[in-house]
N, C-alpha and C positions, 0 to 999 in steps of 0.2 A: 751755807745754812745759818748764816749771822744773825737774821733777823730771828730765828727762833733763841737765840740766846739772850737777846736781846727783852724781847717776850718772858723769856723763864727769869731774868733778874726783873725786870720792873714788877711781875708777880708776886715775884720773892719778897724785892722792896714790901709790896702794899700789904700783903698778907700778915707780916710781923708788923705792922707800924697800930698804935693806937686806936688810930680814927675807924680800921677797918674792924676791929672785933667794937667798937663805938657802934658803927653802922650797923652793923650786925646787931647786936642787943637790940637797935632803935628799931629796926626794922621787924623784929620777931614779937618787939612788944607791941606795935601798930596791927600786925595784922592777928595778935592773941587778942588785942582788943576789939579791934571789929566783929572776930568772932563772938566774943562776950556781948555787946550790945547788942548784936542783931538775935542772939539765942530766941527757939523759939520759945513760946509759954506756954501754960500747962494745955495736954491736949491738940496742940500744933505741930505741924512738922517743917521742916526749913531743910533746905539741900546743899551741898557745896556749894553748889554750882552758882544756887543763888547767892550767896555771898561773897564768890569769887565776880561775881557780875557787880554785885555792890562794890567790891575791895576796885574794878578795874574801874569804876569813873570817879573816882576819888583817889586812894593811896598811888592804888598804882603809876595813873599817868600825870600825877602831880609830883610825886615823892622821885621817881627813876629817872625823869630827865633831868632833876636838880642833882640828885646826886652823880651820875654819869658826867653832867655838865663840872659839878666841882673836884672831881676826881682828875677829870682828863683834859682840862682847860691850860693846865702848868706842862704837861707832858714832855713838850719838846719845847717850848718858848723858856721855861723855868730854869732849864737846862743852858738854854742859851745867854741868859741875864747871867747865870752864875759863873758859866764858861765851863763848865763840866762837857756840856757838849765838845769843844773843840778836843778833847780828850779823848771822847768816844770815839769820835771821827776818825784820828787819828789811828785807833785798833782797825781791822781788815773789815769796818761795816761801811756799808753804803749809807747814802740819806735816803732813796727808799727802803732799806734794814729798819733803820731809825724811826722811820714814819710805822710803814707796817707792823713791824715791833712792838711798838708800845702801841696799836689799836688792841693787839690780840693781847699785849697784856695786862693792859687795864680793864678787858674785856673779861679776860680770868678773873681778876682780882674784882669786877664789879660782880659775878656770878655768885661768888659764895655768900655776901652778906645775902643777895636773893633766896637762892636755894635754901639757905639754914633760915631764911625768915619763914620761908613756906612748910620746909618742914617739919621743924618743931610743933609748929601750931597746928600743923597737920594729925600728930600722934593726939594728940589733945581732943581733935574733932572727931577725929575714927572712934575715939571712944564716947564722945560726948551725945547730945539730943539729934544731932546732924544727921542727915542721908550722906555719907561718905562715897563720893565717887574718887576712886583712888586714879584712876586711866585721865581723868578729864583735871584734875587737882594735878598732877603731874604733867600733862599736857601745858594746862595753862601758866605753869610754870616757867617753863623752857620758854614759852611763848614772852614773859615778860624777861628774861634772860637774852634775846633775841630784842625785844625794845631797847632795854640797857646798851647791850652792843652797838645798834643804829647810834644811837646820840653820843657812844663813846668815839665814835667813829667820827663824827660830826664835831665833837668837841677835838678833839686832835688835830683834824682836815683842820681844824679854826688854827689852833695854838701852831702848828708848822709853819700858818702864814704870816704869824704875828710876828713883829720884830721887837715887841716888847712884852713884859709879860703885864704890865698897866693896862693896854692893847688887848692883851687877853682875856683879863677880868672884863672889863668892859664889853667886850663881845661874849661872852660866857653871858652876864646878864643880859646882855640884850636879847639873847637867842631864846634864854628862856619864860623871858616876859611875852617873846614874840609865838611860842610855842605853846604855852599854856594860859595866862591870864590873860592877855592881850585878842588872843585867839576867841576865847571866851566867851570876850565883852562883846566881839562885834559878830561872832555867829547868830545869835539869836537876831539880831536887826535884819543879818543880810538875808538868811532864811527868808523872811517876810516877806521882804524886797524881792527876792530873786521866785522862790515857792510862790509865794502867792502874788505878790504883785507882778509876776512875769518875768519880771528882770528887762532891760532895755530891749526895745524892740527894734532896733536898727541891726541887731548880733543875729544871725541866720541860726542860734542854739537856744533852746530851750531854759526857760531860768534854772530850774530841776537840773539840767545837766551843769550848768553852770556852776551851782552850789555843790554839789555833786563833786566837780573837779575842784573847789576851793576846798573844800572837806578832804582829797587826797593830800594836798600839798603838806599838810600838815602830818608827821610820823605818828603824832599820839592817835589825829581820828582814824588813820590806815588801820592801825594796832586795834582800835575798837571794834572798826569791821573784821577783823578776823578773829579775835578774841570772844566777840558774841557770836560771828556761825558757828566757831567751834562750842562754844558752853550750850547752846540750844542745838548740837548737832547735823550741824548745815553746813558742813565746811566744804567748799568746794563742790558743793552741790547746789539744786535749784534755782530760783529767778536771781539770785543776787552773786552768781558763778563769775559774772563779768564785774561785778563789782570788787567782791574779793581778792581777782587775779590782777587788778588793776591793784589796790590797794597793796598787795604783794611784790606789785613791780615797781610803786613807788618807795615802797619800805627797802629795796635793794638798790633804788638809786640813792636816797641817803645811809644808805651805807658803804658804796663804791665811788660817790662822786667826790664827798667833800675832802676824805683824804688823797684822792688823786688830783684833787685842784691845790689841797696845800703842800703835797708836796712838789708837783710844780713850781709852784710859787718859792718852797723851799731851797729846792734846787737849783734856781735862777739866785740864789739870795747871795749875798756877801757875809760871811762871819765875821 
């Protein structure tokens, strides 16, 4: 049971270090603010739900995969620059302890800034002008606690494979310009293209599906489709049942593939 030990110190690590009560503040004062500007005005009414719907195509899937991404990009490559690693190795863990380990403990340690960013601001809203759904607010919670985890997962699988930790920053940004900004710029073109201009007609698929599966590849737009059945109450139900389960099953393959490929690669490696 190494790998769980493994997990409880890099937890331990993150929890006392600076950056993480940093995170933390940063994060409870982004989504006190969102709640503040969207308030509604006199005579209006405004729901959680609608501003957790605001908070997710903004804060949420722009802010969680940079910080997952800079959390867990040093994880095992860091270790290896300094040679601390060859230390650990030496105690009775495996390099899959070592891999697995530090997903699930970076995955604790990215949890708390989330959860205390939501609930704070949460005590705030139950009592403020809001329709407080407390089931659905705690839901999508865990839900963006479960995003976190995907790209810490992703960011680790990355830093196992890296032999430098140079190597790792650089693939740390690259993953995240390609995940979010990058993503961005060219959805709305391809849409057009693919939506309405058909998409190539040599391909026996419809453009609609086409885009459709370009929209999976990506973790954040997966997370969207399930983050809105659930806040409009359609999870796992009606016409978009196939679309969600898909979306679900891509969100598990980036969280099972990229660490079993870097430690792989790990594994195979020379210290």
């Amino acid at each position: 049971m190494s790998w769980q030990a493994i997990a409880q110190k890099d937890f331990e690590d993150a929890v006392r270090s600076r950056w993480m009560l940093g995170l933390t503040a940063f994060f409870v004062l982004l989504i006190a603010a969102a709640a503040y500007f969207v308030r509604p005005g006199p005579g209006q009414t405004f729901s959680s739900n609608q501003l957790l719907g605001l908070v997710s195509g903004t804060l949420v899937t722009t802010l969680i995969p940079l910080i997952a991404l800079v959390m867990a990009y040093s994880a095992i490559v860091g270790e290896r620059d300094s040679g601390s690693l060859k230390l650990l190795l030496s105690l009775p863990h495996s390099r899959a302890d070592v891999v697995f380990g530090k997903v699930a403990g970076r995955s604790l340690a990215l949890a708390v800034p989330i959860v205390v960013g939501f609930v704070l601001p949460a005590l705030l809203l139950a009592l403020g002008p809001l329709q407080f759904d407390a089931l659905s607010y705690i839901g999508y919670t865990l839900l963006t606690v479960f995003l976190g985890v995907v790209f810490v997962a992703i960011a680790v699988g990355f830093s196992a494979a890296m032999a430098s930790q140079r190597l790792a920053v650089a693939g740390a940004i690259a993953l995240y310009f390609l995940f979010v900004p990058l993503w961005g710029a060219v959805r709305f073109p391809l849409q057009i293209y693919l939506v309405m201009g058909g998409g190539p007609g040599w391909l026996p698929v419809a453009g609609q599906d086409l885009f459709t599966a370009f929209q999976l590849l990506n973790p954040n737009a997966a997370f969207k489709i399930i983050s809105g059945a659930f806040l409009n109450g359609e999870l796992f139900t009606g016409q978009s049942l196939q679309l969600q389960l898909a979306a679900v099953g891509m969100l598990l393959v980036w969280l099972t593939v990229p660490p079993l490929l870097g430690f792989l690669r790990f594994e195979a490696s020379d210290l």
